[in-house]
C-alpha positions in Angstrom: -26.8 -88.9 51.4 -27.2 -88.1 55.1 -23.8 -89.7 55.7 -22.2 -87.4 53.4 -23.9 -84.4 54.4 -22.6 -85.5 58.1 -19.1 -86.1 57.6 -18.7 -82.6 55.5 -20.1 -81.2 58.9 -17.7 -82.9 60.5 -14.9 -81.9 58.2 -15.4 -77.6 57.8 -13.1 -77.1 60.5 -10.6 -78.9 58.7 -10.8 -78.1 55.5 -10.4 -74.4 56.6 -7.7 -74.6 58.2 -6.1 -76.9 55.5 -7.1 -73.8 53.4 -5.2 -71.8 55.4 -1.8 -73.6 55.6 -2.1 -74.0 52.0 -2.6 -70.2 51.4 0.3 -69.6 53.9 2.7 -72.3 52.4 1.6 -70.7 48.8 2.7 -66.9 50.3 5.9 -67.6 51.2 6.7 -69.4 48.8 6.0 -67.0 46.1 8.2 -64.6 47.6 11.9 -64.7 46.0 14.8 -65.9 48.6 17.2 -63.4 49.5 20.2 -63.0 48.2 23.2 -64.7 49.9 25.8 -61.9 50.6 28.9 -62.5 52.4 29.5 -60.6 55.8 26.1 -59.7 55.9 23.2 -61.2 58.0 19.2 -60.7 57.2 16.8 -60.9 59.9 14.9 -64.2 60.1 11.5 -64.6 58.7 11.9 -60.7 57.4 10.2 -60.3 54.2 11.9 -58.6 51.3 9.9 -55.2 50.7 7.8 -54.9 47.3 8.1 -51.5 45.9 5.2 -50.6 43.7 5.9 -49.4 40.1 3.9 -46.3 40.4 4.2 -45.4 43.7 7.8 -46.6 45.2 7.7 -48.3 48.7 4.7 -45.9 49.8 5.6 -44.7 53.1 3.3 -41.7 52.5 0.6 -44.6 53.7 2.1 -44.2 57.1 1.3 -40.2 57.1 -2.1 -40.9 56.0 -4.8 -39.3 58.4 -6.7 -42.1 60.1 -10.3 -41.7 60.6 -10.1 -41.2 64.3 -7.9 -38.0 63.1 -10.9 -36.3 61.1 -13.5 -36.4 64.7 -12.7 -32.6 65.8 -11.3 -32.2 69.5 -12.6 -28.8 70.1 -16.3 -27.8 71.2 -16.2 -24.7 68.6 -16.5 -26.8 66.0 -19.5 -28.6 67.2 -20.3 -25.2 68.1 -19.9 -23.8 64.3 -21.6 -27.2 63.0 -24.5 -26.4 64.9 -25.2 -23.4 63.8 -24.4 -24.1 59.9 -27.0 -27.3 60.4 -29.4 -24.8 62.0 -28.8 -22.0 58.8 -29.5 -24.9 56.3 -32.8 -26.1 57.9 -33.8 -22.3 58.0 -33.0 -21.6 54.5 -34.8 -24.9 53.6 -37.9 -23.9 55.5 -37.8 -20.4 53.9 -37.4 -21.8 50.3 -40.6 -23.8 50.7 -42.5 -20.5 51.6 -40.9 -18.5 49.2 -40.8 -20.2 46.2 -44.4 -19.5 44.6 -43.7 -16.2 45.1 -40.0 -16.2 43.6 -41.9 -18.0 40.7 -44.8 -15.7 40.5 -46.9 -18.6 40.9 -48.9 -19.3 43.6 -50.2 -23.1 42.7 -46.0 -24.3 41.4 -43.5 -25.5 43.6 -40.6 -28.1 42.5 -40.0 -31.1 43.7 -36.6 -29.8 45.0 -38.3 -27.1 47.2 -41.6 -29.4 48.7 -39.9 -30.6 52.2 -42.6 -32.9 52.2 -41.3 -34.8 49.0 -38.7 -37.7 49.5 -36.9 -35.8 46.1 -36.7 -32.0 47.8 -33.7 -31.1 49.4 -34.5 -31.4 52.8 -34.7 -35.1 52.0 -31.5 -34.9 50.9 -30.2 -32.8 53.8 -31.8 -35.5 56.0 -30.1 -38.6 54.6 -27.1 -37.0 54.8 -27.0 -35.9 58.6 -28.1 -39.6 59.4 -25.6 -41.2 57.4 -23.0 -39.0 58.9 -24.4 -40.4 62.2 -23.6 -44.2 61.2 -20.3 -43.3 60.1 -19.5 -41.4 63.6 -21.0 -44.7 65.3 -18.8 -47.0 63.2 -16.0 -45.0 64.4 -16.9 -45.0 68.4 -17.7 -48.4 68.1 -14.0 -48.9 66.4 -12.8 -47.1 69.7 -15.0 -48.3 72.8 -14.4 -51.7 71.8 -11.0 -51.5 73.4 -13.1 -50.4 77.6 -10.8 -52.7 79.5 -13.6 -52.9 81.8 -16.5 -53.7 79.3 -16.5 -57.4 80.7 -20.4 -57.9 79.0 -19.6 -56.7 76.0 -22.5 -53.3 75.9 -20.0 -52.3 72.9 -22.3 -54.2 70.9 -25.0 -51.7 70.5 -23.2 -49.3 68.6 -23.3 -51.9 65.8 -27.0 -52.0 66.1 -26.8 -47.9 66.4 -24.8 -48.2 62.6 -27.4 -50.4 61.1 -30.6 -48.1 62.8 -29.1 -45.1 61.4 -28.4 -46.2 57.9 -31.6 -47.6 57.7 -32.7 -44.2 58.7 -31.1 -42.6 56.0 -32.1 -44.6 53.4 -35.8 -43.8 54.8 -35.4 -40.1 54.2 -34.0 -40.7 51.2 -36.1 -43.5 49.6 -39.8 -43.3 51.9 -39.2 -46.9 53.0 -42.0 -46.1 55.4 -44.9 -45.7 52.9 -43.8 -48.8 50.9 -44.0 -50.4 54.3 -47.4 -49.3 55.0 -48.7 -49.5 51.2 -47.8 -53.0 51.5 -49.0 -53.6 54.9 -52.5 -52.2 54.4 -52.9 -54.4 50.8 -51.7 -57.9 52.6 -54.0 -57.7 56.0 -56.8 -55.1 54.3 -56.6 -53.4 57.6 -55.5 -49.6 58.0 -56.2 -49.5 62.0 -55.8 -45.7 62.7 -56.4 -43.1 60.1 -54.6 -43.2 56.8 -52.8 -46.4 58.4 -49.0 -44.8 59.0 -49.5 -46.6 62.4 -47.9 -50.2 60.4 -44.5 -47.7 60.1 -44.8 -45.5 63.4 -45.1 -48.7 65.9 -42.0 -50.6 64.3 -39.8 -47.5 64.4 -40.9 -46.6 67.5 -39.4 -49.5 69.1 -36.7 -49.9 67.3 -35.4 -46.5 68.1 -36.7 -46.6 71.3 -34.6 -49.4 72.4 -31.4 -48.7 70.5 -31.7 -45.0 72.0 -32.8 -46.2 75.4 -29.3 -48.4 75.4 -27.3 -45.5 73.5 -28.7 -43.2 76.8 -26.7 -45.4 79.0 -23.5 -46.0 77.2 -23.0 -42.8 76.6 -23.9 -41.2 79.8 -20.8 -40.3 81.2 -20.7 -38.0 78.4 -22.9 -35.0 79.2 -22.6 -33.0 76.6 -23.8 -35.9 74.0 -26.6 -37.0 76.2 -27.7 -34.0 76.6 -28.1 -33.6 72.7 -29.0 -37.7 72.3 -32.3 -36.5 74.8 -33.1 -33.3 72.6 -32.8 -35.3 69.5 -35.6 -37.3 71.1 -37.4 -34.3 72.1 -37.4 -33.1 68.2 -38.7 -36.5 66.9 -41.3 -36.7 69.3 -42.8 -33.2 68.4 -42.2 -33.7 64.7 -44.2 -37.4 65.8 -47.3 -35.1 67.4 -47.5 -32.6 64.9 -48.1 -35.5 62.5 -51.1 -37.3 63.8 -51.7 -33.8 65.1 -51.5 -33.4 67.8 -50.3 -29.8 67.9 -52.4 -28.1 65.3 -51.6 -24.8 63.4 -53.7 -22.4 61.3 -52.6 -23.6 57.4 -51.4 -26.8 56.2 -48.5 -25.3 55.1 -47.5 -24.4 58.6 -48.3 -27.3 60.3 -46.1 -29.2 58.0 -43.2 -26.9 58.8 -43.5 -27.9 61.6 -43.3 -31.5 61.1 -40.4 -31.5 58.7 -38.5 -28.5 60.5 -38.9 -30.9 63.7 -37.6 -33.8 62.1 -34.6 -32.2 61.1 -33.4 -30.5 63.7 -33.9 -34.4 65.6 -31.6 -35.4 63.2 -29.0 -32.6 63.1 -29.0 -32.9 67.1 -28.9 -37.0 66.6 -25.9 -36.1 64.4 -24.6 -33.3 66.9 -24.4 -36.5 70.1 -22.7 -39.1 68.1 -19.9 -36.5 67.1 -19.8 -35.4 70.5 -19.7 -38.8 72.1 -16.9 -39.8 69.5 -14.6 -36.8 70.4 -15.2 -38.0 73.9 -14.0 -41.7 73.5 -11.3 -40.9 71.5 -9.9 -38.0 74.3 -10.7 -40.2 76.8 -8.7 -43.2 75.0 -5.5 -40.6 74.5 -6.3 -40.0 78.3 -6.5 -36.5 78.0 -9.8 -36.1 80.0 -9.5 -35.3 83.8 -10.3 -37.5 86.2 -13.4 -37.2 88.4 -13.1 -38.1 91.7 -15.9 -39.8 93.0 -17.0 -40.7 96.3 -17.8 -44.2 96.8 -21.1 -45.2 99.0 -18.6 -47.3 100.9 -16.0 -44.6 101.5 -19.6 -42.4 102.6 -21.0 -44.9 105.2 -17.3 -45.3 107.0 -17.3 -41.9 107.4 -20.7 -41.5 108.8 -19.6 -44.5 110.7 -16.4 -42.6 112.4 -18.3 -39.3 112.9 -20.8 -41.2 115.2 -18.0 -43.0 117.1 -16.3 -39.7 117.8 -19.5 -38.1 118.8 -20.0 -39.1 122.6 -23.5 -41.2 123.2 -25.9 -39.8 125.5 -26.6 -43.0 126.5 -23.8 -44.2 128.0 -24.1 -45.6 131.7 -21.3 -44.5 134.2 -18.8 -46.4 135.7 -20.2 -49.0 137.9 -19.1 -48.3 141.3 -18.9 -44.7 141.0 -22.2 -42.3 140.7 -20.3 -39.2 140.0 -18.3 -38.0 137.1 -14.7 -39.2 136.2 -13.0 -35.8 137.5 -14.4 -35.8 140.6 -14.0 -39.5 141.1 -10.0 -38.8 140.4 -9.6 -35.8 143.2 -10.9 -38.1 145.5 -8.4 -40.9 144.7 -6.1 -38.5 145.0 -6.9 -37.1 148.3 -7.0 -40.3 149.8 -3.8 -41.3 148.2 -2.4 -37.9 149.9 -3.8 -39.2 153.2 -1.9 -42.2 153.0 1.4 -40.6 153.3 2.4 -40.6 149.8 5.0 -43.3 150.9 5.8 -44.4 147.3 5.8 -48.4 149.2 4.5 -51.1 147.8 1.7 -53.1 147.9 2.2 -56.9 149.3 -1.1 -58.0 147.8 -1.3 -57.1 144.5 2.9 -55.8 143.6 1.6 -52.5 142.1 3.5 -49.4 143.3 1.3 -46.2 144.0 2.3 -43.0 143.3 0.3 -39.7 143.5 -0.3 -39.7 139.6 -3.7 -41.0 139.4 -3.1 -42.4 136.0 -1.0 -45.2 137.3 -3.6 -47.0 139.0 -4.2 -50.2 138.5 -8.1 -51.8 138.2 -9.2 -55.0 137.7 -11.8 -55.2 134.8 -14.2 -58.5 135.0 -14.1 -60.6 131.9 -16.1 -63.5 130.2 -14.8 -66.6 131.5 -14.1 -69.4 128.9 -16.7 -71.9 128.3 -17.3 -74.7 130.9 -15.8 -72.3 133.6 -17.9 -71.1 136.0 -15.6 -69.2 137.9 -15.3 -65.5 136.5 -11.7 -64.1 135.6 -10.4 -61.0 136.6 -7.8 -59.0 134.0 -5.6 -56.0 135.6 -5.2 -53.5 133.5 -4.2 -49.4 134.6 -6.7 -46.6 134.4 -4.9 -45.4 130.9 -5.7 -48.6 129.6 -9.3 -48.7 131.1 -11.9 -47.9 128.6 -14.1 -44.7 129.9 -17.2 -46.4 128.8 -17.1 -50.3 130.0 -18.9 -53.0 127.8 -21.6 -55.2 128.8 -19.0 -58.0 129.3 -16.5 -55.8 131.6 -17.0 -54.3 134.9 -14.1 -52.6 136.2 -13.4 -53.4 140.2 -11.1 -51.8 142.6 -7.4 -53.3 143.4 -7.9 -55.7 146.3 -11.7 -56.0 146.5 -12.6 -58.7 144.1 -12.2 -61.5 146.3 -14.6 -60.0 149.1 -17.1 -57.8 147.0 -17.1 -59.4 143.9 -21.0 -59.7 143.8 -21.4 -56.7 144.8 -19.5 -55.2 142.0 -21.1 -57.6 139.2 -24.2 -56.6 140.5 -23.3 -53.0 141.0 -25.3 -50.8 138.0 -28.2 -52.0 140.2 -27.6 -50.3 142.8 -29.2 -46.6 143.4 -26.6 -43.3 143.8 -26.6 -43.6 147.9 -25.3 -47.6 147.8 -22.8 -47.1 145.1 -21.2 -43.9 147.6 -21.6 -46.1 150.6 -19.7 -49.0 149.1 -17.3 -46.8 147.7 -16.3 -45.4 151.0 -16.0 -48.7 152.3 -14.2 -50.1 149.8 -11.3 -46.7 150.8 -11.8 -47.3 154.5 -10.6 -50.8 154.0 -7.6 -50.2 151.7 -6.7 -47.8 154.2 -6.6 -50.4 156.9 -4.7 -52.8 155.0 -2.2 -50.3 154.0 -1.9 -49.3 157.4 -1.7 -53.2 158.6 0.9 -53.7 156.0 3.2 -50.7 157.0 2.8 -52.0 160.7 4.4 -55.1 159.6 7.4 -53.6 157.7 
């Protein structure tokens, strides 16, 4: 017997598919061949079209609304909805007060007009909002199945949304929750709190707290449903204090008013989001919704980043060799390129041609030297090319000195504002000599 039961295990998968051919192979087949008319040529695999006795070849099907096409698209409507869901509670509230006295008696009130009786019409009212609710959540789930970037699947909860609500409905309609706790009370002889609705309260509460809590986030892109999802919430949980009382009123009859005029108005507004958030899935599926443009936290934090970098630091070091500022440091080149006769010749030592624009002037800028080198290596580069700020790897030397002052210059942000001028002017006098020397020989 285990042997059997094991190799139909093995063979479901088979047999279903076998099913399936056969069901296939029996479809076509049942379908007469076409006729065989010279000169003209049928499609391949195109089945002939069955026209119905009563109703032809019912292309009026095709101009059918779809259930997508009875969601409104305008916030009027909601708006009108609203306030026809708000009349009805309000006439429902006034026929419960009124009624003894339409009646002319003070002790009679039918079932139909006692809100607090599952038969009355706010019952009714009730189980109708929440079933509208699980139809509008069939319908967005129909839709937001379809995110392209839903990669975890969160679609999901609208299917547990469907099933809350119905359940809901049938609740209002039916009092599941005082079979539940009838039962409940008889089985463990325990009522807890009170009367003992606390077996009824504590499952529902988590139950709609959970699928809400999830419903909250899925949908809250969508303010405007949100927003009513939370004041749905609101509703139920005053309807929830007012019944363990928590808010107390003067008569019975008002305080349960204010219970059952509380819980409908949570369900109209429950009703009210999951229209709202269906007309928004469906606009934004037609891509009719504009586009927000949001900053990213990346796009933020480069643009700090590049506001700093253009603001200048206050505490960046000057240059090494120099103790004043970069303006005065270029009039003095100047002057002592003026005092060299502005010749235009050119320099035997290092092939640079000087001119009086100070920009041209060449620098040597001290660089890392490569490992298992101990010797450091100089890079020339011109003063446009010279950065104003030097790094902590480069220290930018004057044309002709590095052979005879290069520790001096590596060493040079030691040294106080007196010693940096001093070597300064040496470091002129003796260009000038060489430039001198080298004109001499010419």
């Amino acid at each position: 017997m285990t042997l059997h039961s094991s190799q139909m295990g093995r063979g479901g998968h088979r047999d279903d598919r076998r099913r399936r051919l056969l069901t296939e192979d029996l479809t076509a087949n049942s379908c007469p061949p076409a006729p065989d008319i010279p000169g003209v040529s049928l499609p391949i695999n195109h089945p002939p079209a069955h026209k119905s006795e009563n109703y032809g070849d019912a292309e009026f099907l095709q101009r059918q609304l779809q259930l997508t096409d009875l969601i409104p698209r305008r916030l009027v409507s909601y708006l009108l909805l609203m306030k026809l869901g708000l009349a009805v509670i309000g006439g429902l509230m006034a026929l419960h007060i009124w009624i003894p006295d339409l009646l002319r008696d003070p002790q009679l009130r039918p079932v139909m007009a006692d809100l607090g009786n599952c038969g009355s019409l706010g019952s009714w009212f009730a189980s109708l909002l929440l079933l509208t609710a699980s139809l509008l959540a069939i319908v967005i789930y129909r839709v937001r199945k379809h995110k392209v970037d839903d990669y975890r699947g969160h679609y999901q909860i609208w299917h547990w949304a469907t099933a809350c609500w119905l359940i809901m409905a049938t609740d209002a309609a039916a009092s599941l929750h005082q079979g539940f706790q009838q039962a409940m009370i008889s089985l463990t002889g325990i009522q807890i709190v009170g009367d003992g609705s606390i077996w009824w309260v504590a499952p529902t509460l988590l139950l709609v707290g959970f699928v809400g809590s999830r419903l909250l986030i899925d949908m809250w892109s969508s303010r405007l449903s949100s927003a009513a999802l939370i004041l749905s919430a609101i509703a139920y949980l005053t309807a929830l204090t007012s019944f363990f009382n928590g808010v107390v009123l003067q008569s019975e009859v008002s305080q349960l008013l204010l219970v059952q005029g509380a819980a409908l108005c949570g369900h109209l507004l429950l009703t009210m989001s999951m229209g709202l958030h269906a007309r928004y899935v469906i606009l934004d599926a037609e891509g009719v919704l504009p586009k927000r443009v949001v900053k990213k936290k990346l796009e933020k934090k480069l643009a700090v980043k590049a506001d700093k970098a253009k603001a200048p630091s206050k505490n960046s070091s000057p240059l090494p060799y120099a103790g004043e500022g970069q303006g005065e440091r270029e009039g003095k080149l100047k002057k002592n390129s003026a005092a060299s006769g502005r010749s235009g010749t050119a320099d035997s030592d290092d092939g640079v041609e000087e001119s009086d624009d100070v920009e041209s002037v060449d620098a040597w800028v001290v660089v890392d030297p490569p490992h298992g080198n101990l010797q450091p290596v100089l890079k020339r580069v011109t003063s446009s090319e010279t950065p104003a700020v030097p790094s902590l790897s480069q220290k930018i030397v004057i044309p002709g000195s590095e052979s005879s002052s290069f520790g001096v210059a590596s060493d040079d942000s030691k040294l106080s504002k007196a010693d940096r001028k001093a070597l300064k002017k040496k470091l002129i006098d003796d260009r000038l000599k060489r430039e001198q020397r080298n004109a001499t020989n010419w």
